[in-house]
C-alpha positions as CSV (number, residue, x, y, z in Angstrom):
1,X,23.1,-9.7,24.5
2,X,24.1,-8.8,20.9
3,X,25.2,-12.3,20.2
4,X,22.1,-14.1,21.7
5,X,20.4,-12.1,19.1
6,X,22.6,-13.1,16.5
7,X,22.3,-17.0,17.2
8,X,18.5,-16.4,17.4
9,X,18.2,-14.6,14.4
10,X,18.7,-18.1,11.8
11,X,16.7,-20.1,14.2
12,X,13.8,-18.0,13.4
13,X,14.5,-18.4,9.4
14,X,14.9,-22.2,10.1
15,X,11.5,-22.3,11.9
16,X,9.7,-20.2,9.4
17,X,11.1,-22.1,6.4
18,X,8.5,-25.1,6.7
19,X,6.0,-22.8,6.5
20,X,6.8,-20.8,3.5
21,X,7.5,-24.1,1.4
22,X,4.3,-25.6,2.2
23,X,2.2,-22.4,1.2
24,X,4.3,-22.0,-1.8
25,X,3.5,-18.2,-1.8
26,X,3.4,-16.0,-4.4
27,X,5.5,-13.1,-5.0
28,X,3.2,-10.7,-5.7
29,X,-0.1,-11.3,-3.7
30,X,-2.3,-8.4,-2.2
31,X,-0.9,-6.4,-4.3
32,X,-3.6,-3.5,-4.4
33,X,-2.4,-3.1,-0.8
34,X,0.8,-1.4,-2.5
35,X,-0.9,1.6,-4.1
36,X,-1.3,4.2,-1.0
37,X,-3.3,6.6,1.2
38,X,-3.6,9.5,0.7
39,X,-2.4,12.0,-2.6
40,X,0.7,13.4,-0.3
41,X,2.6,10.2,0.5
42,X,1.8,8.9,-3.2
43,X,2.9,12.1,-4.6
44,X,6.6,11.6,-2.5
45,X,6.1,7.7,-4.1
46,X,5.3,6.0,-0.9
47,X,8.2,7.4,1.0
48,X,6.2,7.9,4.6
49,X,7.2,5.2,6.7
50,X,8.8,7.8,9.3
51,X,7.4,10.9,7.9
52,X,3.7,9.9,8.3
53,X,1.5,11.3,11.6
54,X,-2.2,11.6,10.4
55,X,-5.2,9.3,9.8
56,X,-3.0,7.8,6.7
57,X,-0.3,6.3,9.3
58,X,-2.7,3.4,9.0
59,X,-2.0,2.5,5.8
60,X,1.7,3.7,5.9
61,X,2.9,3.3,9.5
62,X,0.5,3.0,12.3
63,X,3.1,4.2,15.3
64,X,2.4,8.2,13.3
65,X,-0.3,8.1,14.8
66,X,1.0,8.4,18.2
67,X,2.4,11.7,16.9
68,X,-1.5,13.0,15.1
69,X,-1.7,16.3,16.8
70,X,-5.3,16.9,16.3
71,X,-8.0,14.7,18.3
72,X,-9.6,14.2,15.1
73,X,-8.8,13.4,11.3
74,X,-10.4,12.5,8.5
75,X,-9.1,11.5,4.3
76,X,-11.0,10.8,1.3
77,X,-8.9,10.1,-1.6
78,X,-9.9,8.9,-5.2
79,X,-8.0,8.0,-8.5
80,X,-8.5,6.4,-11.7
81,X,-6.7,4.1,-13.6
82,X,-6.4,2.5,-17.2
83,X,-8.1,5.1,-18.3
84,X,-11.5,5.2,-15.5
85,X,-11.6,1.4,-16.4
86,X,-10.5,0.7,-12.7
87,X,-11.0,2.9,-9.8
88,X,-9.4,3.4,-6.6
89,X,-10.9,4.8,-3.0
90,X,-9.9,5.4,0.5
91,X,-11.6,6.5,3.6
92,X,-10.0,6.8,6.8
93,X,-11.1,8.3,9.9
94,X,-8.5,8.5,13.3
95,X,-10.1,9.8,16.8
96,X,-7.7,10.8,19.6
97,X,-7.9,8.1,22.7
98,X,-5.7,9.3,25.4
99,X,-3.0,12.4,25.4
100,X,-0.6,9.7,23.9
101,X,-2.3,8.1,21.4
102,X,-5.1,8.0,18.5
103,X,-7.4,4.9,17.2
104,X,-7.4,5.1,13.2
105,X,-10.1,3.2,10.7
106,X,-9.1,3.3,7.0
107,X,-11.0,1.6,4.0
108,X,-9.4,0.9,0.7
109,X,-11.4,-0.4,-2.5
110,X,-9.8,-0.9,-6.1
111,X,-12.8,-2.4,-8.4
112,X,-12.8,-2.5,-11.6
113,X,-17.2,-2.6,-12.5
114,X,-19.7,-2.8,-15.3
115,X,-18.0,-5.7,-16.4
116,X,-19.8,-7.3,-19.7
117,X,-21.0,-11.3,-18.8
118,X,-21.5,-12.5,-22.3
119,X,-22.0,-16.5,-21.2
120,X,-25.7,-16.2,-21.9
121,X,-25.6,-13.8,-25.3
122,X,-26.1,-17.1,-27.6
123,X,-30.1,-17.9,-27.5
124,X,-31.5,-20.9,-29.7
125,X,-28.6,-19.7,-31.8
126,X,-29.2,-16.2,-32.1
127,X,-27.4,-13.3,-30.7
128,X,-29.7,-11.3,-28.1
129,X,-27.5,-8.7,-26.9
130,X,-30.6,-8.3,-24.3
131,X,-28.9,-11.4,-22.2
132,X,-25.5,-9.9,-21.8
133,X,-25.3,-9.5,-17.9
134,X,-22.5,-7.2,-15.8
135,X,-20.6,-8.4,-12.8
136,X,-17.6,-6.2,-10.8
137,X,-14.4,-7.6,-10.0
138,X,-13.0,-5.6,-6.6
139,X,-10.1,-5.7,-3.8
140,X,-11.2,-4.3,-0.2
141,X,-9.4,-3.5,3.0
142,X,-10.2,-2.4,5.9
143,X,-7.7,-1.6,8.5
144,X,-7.9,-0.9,12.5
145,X,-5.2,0.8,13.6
146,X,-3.6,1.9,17.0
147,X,-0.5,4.1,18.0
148,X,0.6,5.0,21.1
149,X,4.1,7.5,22.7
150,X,6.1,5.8,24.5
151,X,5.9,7.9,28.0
152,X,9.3,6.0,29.1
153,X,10.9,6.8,25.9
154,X,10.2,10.4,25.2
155,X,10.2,10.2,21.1
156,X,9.0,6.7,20.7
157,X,6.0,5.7,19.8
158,X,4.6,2.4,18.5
159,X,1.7,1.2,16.5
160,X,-0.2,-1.9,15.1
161,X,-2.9,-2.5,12.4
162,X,-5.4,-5.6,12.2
163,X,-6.4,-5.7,8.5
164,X,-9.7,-7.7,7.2
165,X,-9.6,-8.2,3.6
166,X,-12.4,-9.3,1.2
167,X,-12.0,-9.9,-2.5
168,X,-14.8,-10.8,-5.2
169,X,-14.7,-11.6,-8.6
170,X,-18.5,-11.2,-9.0
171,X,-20.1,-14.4,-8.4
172,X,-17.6,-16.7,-9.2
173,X,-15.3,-16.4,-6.3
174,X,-14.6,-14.5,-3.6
175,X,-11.6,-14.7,-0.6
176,X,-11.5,-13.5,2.9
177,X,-8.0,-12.6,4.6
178,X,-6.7,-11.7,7.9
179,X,-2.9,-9.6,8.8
180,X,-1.0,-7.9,11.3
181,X,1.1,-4.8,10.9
182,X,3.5,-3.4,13.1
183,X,5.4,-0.2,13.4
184,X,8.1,2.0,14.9
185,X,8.9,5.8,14.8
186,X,11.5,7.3,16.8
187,X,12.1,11.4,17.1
188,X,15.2,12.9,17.9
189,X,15.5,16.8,17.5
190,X,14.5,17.0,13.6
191,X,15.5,13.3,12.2
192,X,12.8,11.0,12.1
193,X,13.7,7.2,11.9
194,X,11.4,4.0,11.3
195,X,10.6,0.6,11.1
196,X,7.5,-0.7,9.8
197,X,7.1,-4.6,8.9
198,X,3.4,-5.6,6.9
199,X,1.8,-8.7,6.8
200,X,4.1,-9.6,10.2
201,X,2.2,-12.6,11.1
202,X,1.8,-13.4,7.3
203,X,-1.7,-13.1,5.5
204,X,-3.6,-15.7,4.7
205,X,-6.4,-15.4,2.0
206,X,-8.8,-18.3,1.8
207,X,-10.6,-18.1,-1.8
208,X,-13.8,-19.7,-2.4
209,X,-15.2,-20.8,-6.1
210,X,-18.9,-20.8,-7.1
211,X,-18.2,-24.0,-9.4
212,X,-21.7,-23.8,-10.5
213,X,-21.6,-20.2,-12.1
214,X,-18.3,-21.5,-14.8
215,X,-18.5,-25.2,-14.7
216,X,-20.6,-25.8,-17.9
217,X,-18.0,-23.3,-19.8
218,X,-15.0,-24.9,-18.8
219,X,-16.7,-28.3,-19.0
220,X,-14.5,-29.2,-23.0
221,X,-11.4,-28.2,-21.8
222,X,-10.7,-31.4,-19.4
223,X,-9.6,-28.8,-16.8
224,X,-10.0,-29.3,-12.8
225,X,-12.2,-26.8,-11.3
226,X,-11.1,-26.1,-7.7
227,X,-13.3,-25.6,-4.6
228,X,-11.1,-23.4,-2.6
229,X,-7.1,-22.6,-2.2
230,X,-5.1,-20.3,0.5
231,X,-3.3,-17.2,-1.1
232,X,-0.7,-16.2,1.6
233,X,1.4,-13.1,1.9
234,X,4.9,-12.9,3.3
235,X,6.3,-10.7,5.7
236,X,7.9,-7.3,4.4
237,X,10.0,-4.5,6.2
238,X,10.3,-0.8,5.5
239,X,13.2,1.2,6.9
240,X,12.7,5.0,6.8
241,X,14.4,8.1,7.5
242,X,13.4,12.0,7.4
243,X,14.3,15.7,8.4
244,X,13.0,18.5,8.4
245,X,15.0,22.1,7.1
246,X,13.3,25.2,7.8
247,X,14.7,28.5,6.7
248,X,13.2,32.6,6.4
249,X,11.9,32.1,9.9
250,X,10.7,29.0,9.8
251,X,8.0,30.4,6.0
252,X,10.0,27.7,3.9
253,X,10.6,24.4,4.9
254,X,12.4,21.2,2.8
255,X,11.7,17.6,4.0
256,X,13.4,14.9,2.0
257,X,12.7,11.4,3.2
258,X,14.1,7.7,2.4
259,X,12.6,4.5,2.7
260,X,13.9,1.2,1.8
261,X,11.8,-1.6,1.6
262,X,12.9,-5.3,2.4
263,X,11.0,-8.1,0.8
264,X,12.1,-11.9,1.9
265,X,10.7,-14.2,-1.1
266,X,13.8,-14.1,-3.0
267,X,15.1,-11.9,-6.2
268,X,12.5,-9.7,-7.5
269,X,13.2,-6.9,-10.3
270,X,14.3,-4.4,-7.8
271,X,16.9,-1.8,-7.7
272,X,18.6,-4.6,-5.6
273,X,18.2,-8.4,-5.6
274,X,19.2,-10.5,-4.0
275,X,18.4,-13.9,-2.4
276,X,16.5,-14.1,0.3
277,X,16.5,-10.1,0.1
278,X,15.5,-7.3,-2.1
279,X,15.6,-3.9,-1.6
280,X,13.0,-1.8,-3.6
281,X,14.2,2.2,-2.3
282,X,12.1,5.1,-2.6
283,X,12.8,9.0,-2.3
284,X,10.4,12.0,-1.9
285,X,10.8,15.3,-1.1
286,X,8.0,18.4,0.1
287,X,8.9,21.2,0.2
288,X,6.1,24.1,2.1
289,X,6.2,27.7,1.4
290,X,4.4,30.1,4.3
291,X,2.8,26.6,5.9
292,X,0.3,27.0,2.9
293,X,1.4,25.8,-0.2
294,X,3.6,22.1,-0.4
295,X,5.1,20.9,-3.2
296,X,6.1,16.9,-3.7
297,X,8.2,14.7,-5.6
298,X,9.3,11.2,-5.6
299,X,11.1,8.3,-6.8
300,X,10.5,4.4,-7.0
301,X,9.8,1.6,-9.0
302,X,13.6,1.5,-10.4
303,X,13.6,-2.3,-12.6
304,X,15.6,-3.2,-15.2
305,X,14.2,-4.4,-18.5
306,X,15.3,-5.7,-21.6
307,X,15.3,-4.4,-25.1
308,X,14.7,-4.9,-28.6
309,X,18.3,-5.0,-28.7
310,X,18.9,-7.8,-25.9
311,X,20.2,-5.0,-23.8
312,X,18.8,-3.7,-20.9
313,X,17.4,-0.5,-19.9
314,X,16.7,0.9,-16.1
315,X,13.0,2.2,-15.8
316,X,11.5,4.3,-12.5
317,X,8.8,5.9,-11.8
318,X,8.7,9.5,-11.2
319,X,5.6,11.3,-9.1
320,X,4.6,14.7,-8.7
321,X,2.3,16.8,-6.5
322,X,0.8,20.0,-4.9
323,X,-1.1,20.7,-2.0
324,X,-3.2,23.3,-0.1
325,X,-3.3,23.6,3.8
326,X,-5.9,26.1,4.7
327,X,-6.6,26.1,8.6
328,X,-8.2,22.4,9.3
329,X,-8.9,21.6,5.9
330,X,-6.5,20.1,3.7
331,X,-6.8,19.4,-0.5
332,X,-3.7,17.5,-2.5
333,X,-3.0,16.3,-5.9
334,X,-0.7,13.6,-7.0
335,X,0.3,12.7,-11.0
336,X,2.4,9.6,-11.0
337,X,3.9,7.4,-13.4
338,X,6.2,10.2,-14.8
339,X,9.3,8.0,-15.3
340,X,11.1,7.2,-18.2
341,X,9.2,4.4,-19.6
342,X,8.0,4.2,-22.7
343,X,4.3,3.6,-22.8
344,X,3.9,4.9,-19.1
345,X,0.0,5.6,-18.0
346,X,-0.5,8.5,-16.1
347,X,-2.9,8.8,-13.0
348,X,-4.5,11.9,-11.8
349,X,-5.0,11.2,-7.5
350,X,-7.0,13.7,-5.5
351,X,-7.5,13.6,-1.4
352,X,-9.2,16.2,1.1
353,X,-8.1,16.2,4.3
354,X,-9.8,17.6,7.2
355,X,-8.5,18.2,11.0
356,X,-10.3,18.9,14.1
């Protein structure tokens, strides 16, 4: 069996190769799909891929929620960036189906609004600051999610996520896209192990452009407007690992987890590249004192950049967090971007969490 697998495993490359030349796809594409859910995970810098079991696993890994202990859950979670000039949102609500499973809905917007349209602000020759319209530029998602336990295979449990996403540039353009995501977790006394691919059946983005809106304006610079183009996405894979270390009777408890994240478009400025593969790790740890109070910290984002002196220098990102469990209600906080670059921005994330 192991070696059918092996001989199958270039003849799905080779069939897949077609595809990813005539799409020419873009390395980074979606991109504000790559933020998070939830102030917890971001806090532990996105390392939830087998940690993850509330309405987040949506976003994160949908088989957690084959583990959600409560029938109900619902997140609201809100951050700033670039100084409030962008901001970031995410609902997500999870209802238990059957004793093994739970159906999630999580919504994700990153817009950036109240942006000045100065096309018109020339009248007759004269400045009228009274024509100077505003337009918003924004990324949503909306994902359906499912996970179920594996009653055969006490430990399992699997889950999938259809994902509708609609992106707008005021009125000048706008795409709609379509993707699958599909995940593993896997229980064994106090490990938890992983494996969570995105975009599985690659995702497709169809943009649209309202020629009419910019045509005049670009009309002197001899350039092609175009109609419509496909933005695709390419498959990626997470691969995570946690446990869970409990000590004073079970009032402290330390959780590190690991994941490693695959990409398949060739070398990116990862902790590892390579070609096809890079490897982009992260590391978080909680730590929960009396099942009250939780602190987090994590590690990602590790790239190597040049210097002034043709050098180069390794930069990460370092993320911090606390968080409050109180009964069925749940409030975190995440500060991220505490690495060692230079001219770092740091973002304050806040999400409430409550269980039923």
């Amino acid at each position: 069996m192991k070696h059918k697998l092996s001989g199958l495993i270039p003849v799905f490359f080779y069939l897949l190769n077609p595809v990813f030349c005539q799409w020419r796809a873009p390395k980074y594409s979606n991109e504000f799909l790559s933020i998070g859910a939830g102030a917890a995970g971001i806090a532990m810098s996105g390392a939830q891929t087998a940690l993850v079991s509330d309405v987040t696993s949506g976003y994160w890994n949908p088989a957690g929620l084959g583990f959600q202990s409560k029938k109900y859950d619902f997140s609201l979670m809100h951050a700033s960036y670039f100084a409030g000039i962008a901001n970031y949102d995410y609902a997500g609500f999870s209802v238990r189906v059957d004793s093994n499973s739970h159906f999630a809905l999580n919504f994700i917007r990153l817009g950036v609004d109240d942006i000045p349209d100065t096309r018109f602000l020339i009248d007759n020759g004269q400045i009228d600051y009274r024509r100077i319209r505003s337009f918003s530029s924004a990324d949503h998602a909306l994902f359906f999610s499912y996970g179920r336990k594996n009653v055969f295979f006490p430990g399992l449990s699997m889950g999938g996520s259809l994902k509708i996403i609609y992106r707008n540039a005021g009125q000048f353009a706008n795409a709609w896209g379509f993707g699958l995501d599909a995940g593993l977790q896997y229980r064994v006394k106090k490990w938890r192990m992983a494996l969570m691919v995105r975009d599985i059946t690659t995702t497709f983005n169809t943009w649209t452009y309202n020629t009419t809106e910019f045509e005049s304006v670009f009309a002197q610079t001899g350039n092609a407007i175009p109609v419509s183009s496909v933005e695709i996405t390419l498959p990626s894979m997470s691969l995570g690992i946690a446990r869970t270390f409990e000590f004073w009777k079970n009032r402290i408890s330390v959780t590190p987890a690991a994941d490693g994240v695959l990409t398949f478009d060739g070398p990116r400025n990862t902790l590892v590249s390579g070609k096809p593969v890079s490897l982009d790790p992260r590391f978080g740890l909680e730590t929960g004192f009396f099942r009250l109070v939780y602190v987090r910290a994590g590690t990602a984002g590790w790239q190597k950049i040049k210097n002034f002196e043709g050098g180069y220098n390794w930069t990460y990102q370092v993320n911090f967090g606390v968080g409050l469990r109180f009964k069925r209600l749940g409030l975190d906080y995440a500060i991220t971007d505490l690495g060692n670059q230079a001219e770092a921005l740091y973002s304050h994330i806040f999400s409430i969490k409550a269980s039923f």
